[in-house]
N, C-alpha and C positions, 0 to 999 in steps of 0.2 A: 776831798773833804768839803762838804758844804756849810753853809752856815744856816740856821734857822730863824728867816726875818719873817716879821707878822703870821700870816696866813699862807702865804705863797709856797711855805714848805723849804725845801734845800735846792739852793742853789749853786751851781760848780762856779767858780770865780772868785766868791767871794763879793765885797762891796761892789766894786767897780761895776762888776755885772749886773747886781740887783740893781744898783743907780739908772746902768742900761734897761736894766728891764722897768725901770719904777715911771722912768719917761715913755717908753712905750703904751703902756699903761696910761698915760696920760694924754698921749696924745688922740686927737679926734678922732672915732670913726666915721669913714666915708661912704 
């Protein structure tokens, strides 16, 4: 079961993981 935040679509985790993936996302690319 995912959940559907913004635009990103479904994610398996839940919160926790979107938080992971939302820092990701935010960090610099190199």
């Amino acid at each position: 079961k995912g959940e559907e935040i913004a635009r990103t679509g479904y994610r398996p985790g839940g919160a926790k993981e979107y938080v992971k993936h939302l820092q990701e996302l935010l960090q610099p690319k190199e």
